[in-house]
Each structure stands twice: as C-alpha cells, then as structure tokens.
N, C-alpha and C positions, 0 to 999 in steps of 0.2 A: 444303296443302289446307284448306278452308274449314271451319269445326266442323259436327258433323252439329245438325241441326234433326228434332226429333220432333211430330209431330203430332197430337194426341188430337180422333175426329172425334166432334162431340155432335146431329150433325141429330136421330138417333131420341127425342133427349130434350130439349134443349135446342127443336134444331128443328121438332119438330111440336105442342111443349104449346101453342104459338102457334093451332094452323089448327082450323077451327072443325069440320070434317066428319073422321070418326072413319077414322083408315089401317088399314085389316087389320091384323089379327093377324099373319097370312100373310106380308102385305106388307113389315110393320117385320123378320119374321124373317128374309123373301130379301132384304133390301137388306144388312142385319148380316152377312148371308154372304158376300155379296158384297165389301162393308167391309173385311172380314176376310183377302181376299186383297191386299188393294190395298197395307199394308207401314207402318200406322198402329201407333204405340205404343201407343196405347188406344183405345178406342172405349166412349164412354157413352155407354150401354145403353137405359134409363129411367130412372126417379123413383119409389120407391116413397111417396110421398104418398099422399093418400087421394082414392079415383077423384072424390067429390064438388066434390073442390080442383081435381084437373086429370082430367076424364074420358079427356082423351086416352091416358093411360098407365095407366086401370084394369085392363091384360092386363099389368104388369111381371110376375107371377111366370111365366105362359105364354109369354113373350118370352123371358126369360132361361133357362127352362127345357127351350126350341126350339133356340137358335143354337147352332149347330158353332161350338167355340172353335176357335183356331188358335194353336198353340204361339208363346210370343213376342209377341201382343197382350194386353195388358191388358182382360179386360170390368171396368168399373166403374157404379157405381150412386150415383143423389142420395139421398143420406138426409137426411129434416126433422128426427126425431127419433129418442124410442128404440124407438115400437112401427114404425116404417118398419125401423130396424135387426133388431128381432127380425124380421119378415117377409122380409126382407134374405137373412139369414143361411141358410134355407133352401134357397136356389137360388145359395152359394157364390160372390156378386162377386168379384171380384178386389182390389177395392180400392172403399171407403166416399168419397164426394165427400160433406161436410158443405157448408151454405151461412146464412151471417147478412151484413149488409151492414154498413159502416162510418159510415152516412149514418143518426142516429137517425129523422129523418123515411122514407126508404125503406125500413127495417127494421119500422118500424111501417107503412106502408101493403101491404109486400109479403109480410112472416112475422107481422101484428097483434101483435105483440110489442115492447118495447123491447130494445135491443141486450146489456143485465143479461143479463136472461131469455133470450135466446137463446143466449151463450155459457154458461148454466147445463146450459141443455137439452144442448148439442152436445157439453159437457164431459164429461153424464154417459155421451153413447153413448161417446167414446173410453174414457171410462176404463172400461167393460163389455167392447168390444169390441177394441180398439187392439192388446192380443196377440193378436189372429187372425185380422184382417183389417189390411194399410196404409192407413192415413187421410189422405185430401187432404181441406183447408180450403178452398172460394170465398171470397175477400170480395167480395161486390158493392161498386157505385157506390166505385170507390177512385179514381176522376179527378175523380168531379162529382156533381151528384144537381140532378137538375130542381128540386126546389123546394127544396135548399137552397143552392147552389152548389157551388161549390168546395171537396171534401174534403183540408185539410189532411194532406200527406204524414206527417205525424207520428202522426193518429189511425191512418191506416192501417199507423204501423209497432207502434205501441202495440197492435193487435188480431192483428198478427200475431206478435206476440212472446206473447203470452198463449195463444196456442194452439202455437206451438213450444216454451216451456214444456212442455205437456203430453205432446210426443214425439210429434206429427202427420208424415210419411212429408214432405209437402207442400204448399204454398199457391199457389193460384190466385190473383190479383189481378184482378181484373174491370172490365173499363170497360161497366159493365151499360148504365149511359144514354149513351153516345157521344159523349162531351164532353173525353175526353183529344184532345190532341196532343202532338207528337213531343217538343219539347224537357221537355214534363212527364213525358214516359214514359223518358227517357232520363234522366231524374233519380233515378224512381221505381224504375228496375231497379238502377242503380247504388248504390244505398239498401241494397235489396233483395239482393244478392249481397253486398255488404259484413257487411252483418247477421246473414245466414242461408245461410250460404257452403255448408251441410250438407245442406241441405231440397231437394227438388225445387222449383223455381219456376217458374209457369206463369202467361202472359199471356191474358189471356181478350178479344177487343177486339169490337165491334159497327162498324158502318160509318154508322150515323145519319148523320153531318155531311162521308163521303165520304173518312175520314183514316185509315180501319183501316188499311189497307197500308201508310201510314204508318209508323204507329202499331209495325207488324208488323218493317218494317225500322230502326224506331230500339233497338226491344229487341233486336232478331239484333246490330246494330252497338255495342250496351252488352253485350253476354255470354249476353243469355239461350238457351235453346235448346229451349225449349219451345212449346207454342200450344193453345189449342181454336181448334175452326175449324167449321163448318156445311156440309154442301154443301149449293150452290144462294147459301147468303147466308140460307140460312130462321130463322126463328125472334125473339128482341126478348124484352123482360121487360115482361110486363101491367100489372106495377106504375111504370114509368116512363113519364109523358108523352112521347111524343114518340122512344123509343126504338127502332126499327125493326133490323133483322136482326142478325146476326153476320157476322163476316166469311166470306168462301167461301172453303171450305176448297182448291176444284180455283184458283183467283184467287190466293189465299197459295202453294201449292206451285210454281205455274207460276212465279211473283215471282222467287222464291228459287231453285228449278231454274235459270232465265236467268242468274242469279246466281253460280250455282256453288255454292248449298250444298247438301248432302245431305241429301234431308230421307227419304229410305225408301221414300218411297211413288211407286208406280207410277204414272205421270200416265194411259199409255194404256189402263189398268185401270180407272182411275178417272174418265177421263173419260167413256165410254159410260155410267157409272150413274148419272153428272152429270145429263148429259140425258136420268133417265126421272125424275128429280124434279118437273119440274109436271108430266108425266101422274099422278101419286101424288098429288100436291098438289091436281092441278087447277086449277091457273094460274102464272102468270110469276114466275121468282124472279131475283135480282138477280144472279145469279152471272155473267160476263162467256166466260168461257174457254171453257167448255162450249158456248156459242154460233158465238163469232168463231174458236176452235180455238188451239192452242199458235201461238209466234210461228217456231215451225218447220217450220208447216206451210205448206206455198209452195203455190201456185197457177198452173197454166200462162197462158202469156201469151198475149193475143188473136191471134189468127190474122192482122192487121194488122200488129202489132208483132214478128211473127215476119218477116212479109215487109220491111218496114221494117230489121229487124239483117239480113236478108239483103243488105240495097241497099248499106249502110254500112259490109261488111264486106270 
C-alpha cells in the first residue's frame, strides 16, 4: 500500500486574503464546517494580522470562535507576531503557523522587515508560547523570488535549522512565487527529510508557471506526505510579481486518489463545495476537477454509438 498523504486545506486564509470584496462572516464559518467533514488534517483557519494589513480576515477571533471543530482536524492560525499570538491564544488554535521568507528581498517587501528582525520577532512568540500551543514554521519563496532569483537550497536549509533549533512541531517550505520545478523540489525534500527526519515537513506549492502537480508528485515520490492546498486554486502572495494562486486542493487529491495514495479526504464531500467557490468569490477560479468532474465519472454514450455496438455486435 501506497504511504497515506495529508492534506492541510488553507482557502479561508491563504485563499481569500487575495479577493478584493469582503466573504461573510457566515460564509467563511459554513464553508469550515463544511471542511471539516471532508477528512483534512488541518484546515487554516485565518490570519490574526491586523485588519488594516489584510481587511479580509479582520472577523479572525469571530471565525475561529463560530466553527464546529471535528475531532481529529487540526484548526491552525498565521501568526505575524507576538500581539497576533496574544489575540491568538484566546480562541485556542490548535497549532501557531509562523511566517518569514528566505528571500531578503521578499521578506522586505512582504513583512517590511529584513530577515534578522523577523526570526527575532518569531523567536520570541515560540519561546512565549511553544509549551502550549505546537508551532509550524512557513518559509516563503524557498525555490525562487521574482526579484532575486533563485534561492539557494542552503539558505533555505540554514533558516530551517535555526528554527528547529528552537523545538518548532514543523516547517512549511513554500514555493510562494511559483518558480520551483520537479527536479528542484525532489532535491529540496530529500535535503529536507535527511535533515529534519523528526519535524513535520510540509510542501506549500502555487501553480503560476502550470508545475504545481508537479511539483506535488515529485515530493509524494521523494517521501514527503504532506501539502497545503486551496480549493478552487484561490489565492497568491501580494507581495510577489507575478505569483498567481495555490495549487487546488480537489486537483491535488483527485491526482493522487488516481494514484492510489491515501490522502483521507473525501473527494465526493468535497467536491460539491468545490463548485460553490466562485458563487463565494464571484468569479472563475482555476481549479479543474470540480468542473470536468473525477476521471471516474463516465458519461453514457450517444444514442448513435449505441446503435452502431449494436450493429457490430
């Protein structure tokens, strides 16, 4: 049997900091419910930032204070710093997702901070908080960065060793600007499990240049067995040129389903809530599956072609 594959799904935070007209309250809370039956490891939640940064997630504490947990899912939450953490704490995440990038250019355009300063900051929420919440690490841009290129697999093993160091649960690797490919990424995981053989290790991939599935099947075939994933495909990071959505998360599971590997989550659960994504959104999202439907859903033959296996037969 094939290793099971987990899924952590990030639309409600990942995916809408993106769209520009404000999703109910409501809204974010029956879709997480919904989520929630489908058989996802985690689902992040929001982003306690400050509504000013991202308006779209200024209801995090009435969000996370609304959804029906489900025994066995993960809710987790983006923490920037330490007063997101103290507001955090209130409405009992399951698990702290930190974020700084490995790209000093993208860390400065995307957190106005250099890369120091932000593992200063994130250091001090773990070590505040770390005994009472589990702590997973983002790095962003760890394949590339629009304006700098190509991020050296080394800085990104150096930033991840400095916060395993401090006893982080987990790291995200992130291809925020969508400029990994496979044979990069099948470097970068094997790096990456050799290293940190202890830690949770999770692939974060965007679909920019059309390679996420890729991308998705070269770390399943290196070890890893983790992922963030978007439904719809929704979402991208502000601060990267040119960076367009996340990979879809019902696109990834159908991949691998075909496949044979176990990923937990219920496709026919999940796909009816696939397609109420652009009525939410309000327009077209890139996700495929949800459209064209699984590769097991057959379709009767024309009424021509039945007469025709009749003649033949």
């Amino acid at each position: 049997m094939r290793q099971r594959i987990y899924f952590n799904e990030v639309v409600t935070r990942d995916g809408f900091q993106m769209e520009s007209v404000f999703i109910p309250t409501d809204t974010k809370v029956e879709l997480i419910n919904e989520l929630s039956q489908c058989g996802y490891a985690k689902i992040e939640v929001t982003s306690f930032t400050s509504a000013k940064a991202i308006p779209m997630l200024r209801d995090a504490e009435e969000v996370m204070g609304r959804i029906q947990r489900v025994q066995g899912v993960e809710y987790t939450v983006l923490i920037p710093n330490i007063r997101g953490a103290e507001r955090a704490m209130d409405v009992k995440p399951d698990e702290f997702n930190l974020v700084m990038s490995t790209s000093e250019t993208h860390n400065l355009s995307n957190l106005r901070m250099p890369r120091k300063k932000s593992f200063i900051s994130l250091r001090e929420v773990i070590e505040k908080f770390g005994n009472q919440v589990p702590i997973n690490v983002s790095l962003s841009a760890c394949f590339g960065c629009p304006m700098e290129g190509e991020v050296p697999q080394q800085e990104v093993l150096q930033w991840a060793e400095k916060f395993s160091d401090l006893g982080v649960r987990g790291l995200t690797i992130c291809d925020t600007t969508g400029m990994a490919q496979p044979e990069q990424v099948a470097r970068m995981c094997e790096a990456l499990q050799k290293r940190f053989s202890k830690l949770q290790i999770t692939l974060h991939f965007h679909n920019t240049r059309g390679m996420g599935l890729a991308n998705v099947l070269a770390s399943v075939q290196s070890g890893v067995a983790r992922f963030d994933a978007s439904l719809g495909g929704l979402g991208g990071c502000p601060y990267a040129p040119g960076a367009s959505g996340n990979i879809s998360s019902e696109d990834a599971i159908h991949m691998l389903d075909a496949m044979g590997y176990q990923t937990g989550v219920d496709l026919s659960r999940l796909l009816p809530i696939a397609r109420q994504i652009p009525t939410i959104v309000s327009h077209e999202v890139p996700g495929q599956v949800a459209k064209s439907g699984r590769i097991t859903d057959l379709h009767p033959a024309p009424a021509y072609v039945t007469d025709l296996l009749k003649e033949i037969s």
